[in-house]
N, C-alpha and C positions, 0 to 999 in steps of 0.2 A: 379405646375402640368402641364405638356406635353401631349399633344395629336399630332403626325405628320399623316401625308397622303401624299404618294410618289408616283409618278407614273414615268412609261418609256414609255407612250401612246405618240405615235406624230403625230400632235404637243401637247408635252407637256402643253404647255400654255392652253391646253384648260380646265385644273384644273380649274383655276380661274373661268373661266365661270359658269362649273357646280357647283362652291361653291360661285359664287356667292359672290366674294371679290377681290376687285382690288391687279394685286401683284405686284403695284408702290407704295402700301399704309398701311401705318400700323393703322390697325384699332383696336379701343375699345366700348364695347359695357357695360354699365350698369345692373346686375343683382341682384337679390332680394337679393342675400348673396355676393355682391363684386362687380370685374368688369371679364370681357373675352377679349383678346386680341388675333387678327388674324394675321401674317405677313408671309412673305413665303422667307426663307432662301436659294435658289433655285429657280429656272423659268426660262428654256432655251427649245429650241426648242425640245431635249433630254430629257430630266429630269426636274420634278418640283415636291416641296416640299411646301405642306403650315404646318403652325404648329399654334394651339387651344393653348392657355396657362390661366390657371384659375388665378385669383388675390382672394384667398376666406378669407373674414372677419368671422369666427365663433363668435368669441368673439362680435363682433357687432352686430352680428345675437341675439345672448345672451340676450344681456343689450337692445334690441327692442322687444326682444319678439318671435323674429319669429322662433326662434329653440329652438327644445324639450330640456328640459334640460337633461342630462345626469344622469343616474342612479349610483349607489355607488358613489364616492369623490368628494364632488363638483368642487375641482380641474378640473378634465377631462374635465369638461365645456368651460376649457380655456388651459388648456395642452395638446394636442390632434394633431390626425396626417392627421385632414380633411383639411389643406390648403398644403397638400404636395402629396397626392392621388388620385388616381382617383375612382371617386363614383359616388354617385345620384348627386353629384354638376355638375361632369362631364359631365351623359345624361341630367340635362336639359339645358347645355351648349351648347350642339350640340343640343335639338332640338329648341332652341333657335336663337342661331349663324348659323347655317346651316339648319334651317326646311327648308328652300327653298330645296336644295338639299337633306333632306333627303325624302321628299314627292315625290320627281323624276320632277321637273319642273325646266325649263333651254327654256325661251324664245329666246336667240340665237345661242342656238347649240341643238334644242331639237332632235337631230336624236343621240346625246351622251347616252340619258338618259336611253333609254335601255340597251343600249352597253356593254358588258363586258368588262372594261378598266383590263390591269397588273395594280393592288395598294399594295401599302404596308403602315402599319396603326402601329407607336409604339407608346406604352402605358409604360409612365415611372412617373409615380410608379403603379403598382395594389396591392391593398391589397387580399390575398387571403388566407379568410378563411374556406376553403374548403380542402379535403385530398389531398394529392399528385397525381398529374397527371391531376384535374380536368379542366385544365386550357384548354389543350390538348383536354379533352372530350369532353368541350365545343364549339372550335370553329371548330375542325379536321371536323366533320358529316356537317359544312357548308363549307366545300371546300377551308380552308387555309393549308399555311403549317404554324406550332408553333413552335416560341424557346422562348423559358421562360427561363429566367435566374433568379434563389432564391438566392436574395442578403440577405447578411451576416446582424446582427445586428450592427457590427461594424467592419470594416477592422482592426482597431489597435489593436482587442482583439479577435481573430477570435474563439479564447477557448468558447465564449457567442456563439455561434452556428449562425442559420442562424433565420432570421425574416421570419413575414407572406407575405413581401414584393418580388413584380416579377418585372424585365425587361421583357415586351412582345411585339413581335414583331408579324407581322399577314400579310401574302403575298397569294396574291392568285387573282381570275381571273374571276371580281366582276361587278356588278355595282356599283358607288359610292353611291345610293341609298340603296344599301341592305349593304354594309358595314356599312354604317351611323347606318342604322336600327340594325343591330347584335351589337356594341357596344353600340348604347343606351339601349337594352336590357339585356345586359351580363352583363356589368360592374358594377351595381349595385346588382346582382348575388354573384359576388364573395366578394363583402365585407358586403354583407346583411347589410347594415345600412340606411336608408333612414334619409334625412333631413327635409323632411317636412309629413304628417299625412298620409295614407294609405286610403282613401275613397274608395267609391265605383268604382267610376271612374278610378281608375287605374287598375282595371280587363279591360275595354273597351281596356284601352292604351295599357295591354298585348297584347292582340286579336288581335286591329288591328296594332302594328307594326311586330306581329308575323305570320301574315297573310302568309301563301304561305311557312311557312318553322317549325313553332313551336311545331303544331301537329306530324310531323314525326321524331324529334330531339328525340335523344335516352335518353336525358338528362330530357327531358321537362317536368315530373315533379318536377325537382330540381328547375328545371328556375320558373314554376311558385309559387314553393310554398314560395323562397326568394324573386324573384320582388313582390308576394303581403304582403310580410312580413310577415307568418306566420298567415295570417288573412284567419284562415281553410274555411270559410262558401263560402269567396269566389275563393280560392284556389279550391276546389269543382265545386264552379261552372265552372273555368276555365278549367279544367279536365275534365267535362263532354260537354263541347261544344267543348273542341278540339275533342274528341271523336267521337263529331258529321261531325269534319269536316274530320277527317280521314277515319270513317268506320259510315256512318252515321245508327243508330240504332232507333227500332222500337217506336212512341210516347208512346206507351202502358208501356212502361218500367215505375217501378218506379223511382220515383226520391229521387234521393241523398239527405238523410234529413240535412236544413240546422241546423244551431248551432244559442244559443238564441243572442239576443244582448247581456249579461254580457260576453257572451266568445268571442264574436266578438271583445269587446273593450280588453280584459286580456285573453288569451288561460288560463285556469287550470293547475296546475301544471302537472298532470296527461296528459293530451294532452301534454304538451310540452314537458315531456319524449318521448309518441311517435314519435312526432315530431324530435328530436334530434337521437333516434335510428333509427328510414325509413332515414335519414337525411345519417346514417353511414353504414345501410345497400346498399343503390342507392349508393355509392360512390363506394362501394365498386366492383360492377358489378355483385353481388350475382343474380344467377335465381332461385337456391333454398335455402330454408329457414326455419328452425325449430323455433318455439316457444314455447320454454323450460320452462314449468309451466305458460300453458298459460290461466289457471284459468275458466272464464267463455266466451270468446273470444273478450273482447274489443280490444287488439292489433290487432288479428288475423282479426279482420274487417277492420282496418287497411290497414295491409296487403294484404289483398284480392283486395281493391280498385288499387293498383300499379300492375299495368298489367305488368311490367317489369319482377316478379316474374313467373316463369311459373310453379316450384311445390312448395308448400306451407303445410306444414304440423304441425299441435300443438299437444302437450304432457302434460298430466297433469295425477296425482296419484288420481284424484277424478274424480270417474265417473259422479257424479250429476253435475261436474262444467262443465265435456264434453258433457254433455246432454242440459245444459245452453247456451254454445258455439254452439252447432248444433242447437238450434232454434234460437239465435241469427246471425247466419250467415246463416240459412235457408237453409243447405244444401240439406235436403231431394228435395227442389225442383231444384236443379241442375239435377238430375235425367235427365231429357228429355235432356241435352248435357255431351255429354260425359268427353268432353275437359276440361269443368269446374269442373267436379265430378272427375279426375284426377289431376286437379289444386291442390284441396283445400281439407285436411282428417285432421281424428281427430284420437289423438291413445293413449290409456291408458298406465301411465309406469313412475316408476322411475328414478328421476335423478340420484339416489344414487348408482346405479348400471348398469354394462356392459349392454350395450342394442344393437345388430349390426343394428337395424332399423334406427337408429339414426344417420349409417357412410354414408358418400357419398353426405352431404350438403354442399353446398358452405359458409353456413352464420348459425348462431342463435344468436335467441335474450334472453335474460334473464334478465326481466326487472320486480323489487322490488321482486325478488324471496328468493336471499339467505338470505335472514334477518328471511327469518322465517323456517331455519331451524336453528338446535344445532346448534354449532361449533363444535364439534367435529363429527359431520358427514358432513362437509364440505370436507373434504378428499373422500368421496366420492363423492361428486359433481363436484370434480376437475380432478378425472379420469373419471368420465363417459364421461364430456366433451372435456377436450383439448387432455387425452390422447387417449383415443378410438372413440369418434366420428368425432375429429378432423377436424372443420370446419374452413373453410379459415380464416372467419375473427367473433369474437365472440362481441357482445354489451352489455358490462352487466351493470344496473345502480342498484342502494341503495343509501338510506337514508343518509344523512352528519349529526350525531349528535350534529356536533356543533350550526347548523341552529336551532335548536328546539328552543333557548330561542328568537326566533325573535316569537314564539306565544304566546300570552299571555294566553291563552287557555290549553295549554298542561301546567299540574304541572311539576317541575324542578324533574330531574330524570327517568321520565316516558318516555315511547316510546311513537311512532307514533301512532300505531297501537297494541291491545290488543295481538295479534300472534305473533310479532317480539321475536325473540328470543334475539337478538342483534342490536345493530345499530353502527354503527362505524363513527368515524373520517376521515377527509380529510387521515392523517397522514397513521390511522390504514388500510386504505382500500389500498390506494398505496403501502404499502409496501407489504400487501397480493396478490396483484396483480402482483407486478412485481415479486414477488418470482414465483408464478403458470404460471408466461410467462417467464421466465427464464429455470424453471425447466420442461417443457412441446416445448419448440422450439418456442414463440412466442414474437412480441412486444406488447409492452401495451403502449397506450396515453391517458390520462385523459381528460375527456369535463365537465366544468358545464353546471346543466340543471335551469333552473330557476334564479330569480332576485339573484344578484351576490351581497354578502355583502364583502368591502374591506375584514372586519378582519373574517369574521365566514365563510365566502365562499358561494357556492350556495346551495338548501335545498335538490339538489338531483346531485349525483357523477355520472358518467359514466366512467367504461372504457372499450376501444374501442383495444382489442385483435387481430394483424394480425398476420398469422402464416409464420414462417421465410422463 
């Protein structure tokens, strides 16, 4: 794994300075998972290049103990693509090998460290499991220009399409300081995998390496909710103190209730749907948003919390569960602002039929809705949606029948849920899907949501509808 830093600052040589590594020398440094090696293939009064190179032992990490063990095959334990990428190995490479320079201190050249130097920063490999274009989303709003290049799985078989894999390049007109800081904070973004335990402490290390740029990032609550891994209680908090630092808001406010210790250590499957649709909704760049059978408004609170959303609207055929939904999200007292009481409505109505209140959304979510209806009124759920309300990009997730026999709990045969009309298969759910984005003008991509079993898959399917 590659990390360079280029500059045309002159004198160039004064790289070394602010990193803070001799460039007559080739250095290696010892880490928890391997070794880091510094050299600089370049250093002329013009141009100078140094280059970060990871040495990562998984496998050793393994059999010591110090890395989680992988979930599904015990294989991937020791098969795997961590000593060829760039990840959490990488930021604590850099805040390792380079904290000097990435904290902004440079004993003799410190009139550098403010300075906006021209750098250019490639990243060869990133793994990026994010939608298309997020690459772009993420560093453009901090002032590079992007070229991403999406390398192939295989050049000799190009028929096997392309990997999760980027060439990224990142040019722009920085301090080495604050480049340091946006790749140790990104890069573990796009591959969401962390190598070592998520504590508490690493909300602090968001904050303060995100200081001065995270709160206005258009992105930022993707960036926080992957850097703390999915650990909502303090995603939350992070969200609310950036808030502070952007638009600081009155003490009197309530606060954000946190979530117990059991979901702190394991999100509920139920959270981790939401999570994985707000995940496909933000990608998407959706401001409006329907939630189609949104029950009693557990999502819809959700919702409400991502201030990127600017109208927000849920639907459901049962007045009691609307009436649920409004003292659960407390609308009535939105009343005294306006903004917010335009934000957020609730509005009775079937999916099953033409509805025009419904055209004009960028996004909707439909999350464990169709299971409980017929199948044969599924034809109407599929015009009301893709073909008359037609929103940009649809999230819809259900049950994977096959998952059922991982609980010992549910008798062989039975559903989930006493309402489910149906529940379907990996098999049966893709092929319905891609017929209704086929025959409606859309793609469909499939996400699992939950612990991933090699052979039965995950216990809840997603797919994730953009329209052509």
């Amino acid at each position: 794994m590659l990390l360079s830093i280029s500059t045309t600052h002159q004198p160039a040589t004064d790289l070394g300075y602010l990193l803070h590594k001799h460039p007559d020398r080739f250095q290696s440094f010892d880490l928890s998972f391997g070794q880091a090696h510094v050299f600089y293939p370049e250093m002329t009064e013009h141009s100078a290049t140094a280059v970060l190179v990871l040495d990562v032992d998984p496998v050793g990490m393994i059999r010591d103990g110090h890395l989680a063990k992988a979930s599904g095959s015990p294989l991937a334990n020791y098969v795997n693509d961590r000593p060829y990428v760039a990840s959490s190995f990488m930021s604590v490479a850099i805040s390792q090998v380079f904290g000097t320079a990435m904290s902004g201190r440079c004993a003799q050249r410190p009139e550098l460290v403010s300075q906006p130097l021209p750098l250019t920063a490639r990243i060869d490999v990133l793994p990026v499991r994010l939608a298309p274009g997020m690459v772009e989303r993420m560093f453009e709003p901090l002032g590079y220009r992007v070229t991403a290049k999406r390398l192939p799985l295989d050049e000799q078989f190009p028929a096997w399409g392309d990997s999760p894999y980027y060439s990224v390049e990142l040019s722009g007109t920085v301090t080495l300081s604050q480049l340091l800081t946006h790749l140790y904070v990104l890069i573990p973004v796009f591959d969401n995998e962390k190598h070592y335990y998520v504590a508490d402490d690493e909300l602090e290390k968001l904050l303060a390496k995100g200081a001065g740029w995270l709160a206005a990032h258009p992105e930022r609550e993707t960036i926080a909710r992957r850097f703390l891994r999915f650990r909502s209680s303090l995603y939350r908090q992070a969200i609310r103190r950036l808030d502070e630092e952007s638009d600081p808001r009155p003490e009197s406010e309530e606060a954000v209730p946190q979530e117990t210790p059991e979901t702190e250590l394991e999100l509920s499957l139920n959270q981790q749907r939401y999570v994985a649709v707000l995940e496909a909704l933000r990608s998407s760049g959706a401001a409006s948003v329907l939630d189609l059978g949104c029950g009693e408004g557990k999502f819809l609170r959700e919702l409400v919390r991502e201030r990127r959303f600017k109208r927000i609207v849920g639907v459901d055929v049962s007045m009691a569960a609307l009436e649920n939904a409004q003292q659960r999200l407390r609308i009535e007292t939105l009343s005294s602002t306006p903004s917010e009481t335009e934000r957020v409505s609730l509005m009775q109505g079937s999916l099953m039929y033409r509805d025009a209140r419904l055209a004009g959304f960028d996004a909707a979510a439909v999350v464990e809705v169709i299971e409980h209806l017929e199948p044969s009124r599924l034809a109407g759920l599929e015009r009301s949606i893709f073909e008359f309300a037609r929103p940009q990009i649809v999230a819809l997730t259900t049950p994977n029948r096959e998952y059922n026999v991982v609980w010992e709990t549910l008798p062989s045969g039975q559903f989930r849920h006493g309402d489910h009309r149906f529940e379907w298969s990996r098999d049966e759910f893709q092929t319905w899907a891609r017929r209704v984005a086929q025959t409606y003008g859309y793609q469909v991509r499939f996400e699992p949501i939950g612990p991933v079993d090699e052979t039965l898959g995950s216990p809840t399917q997603m797919g994730v509808f953009e329209r052509d």
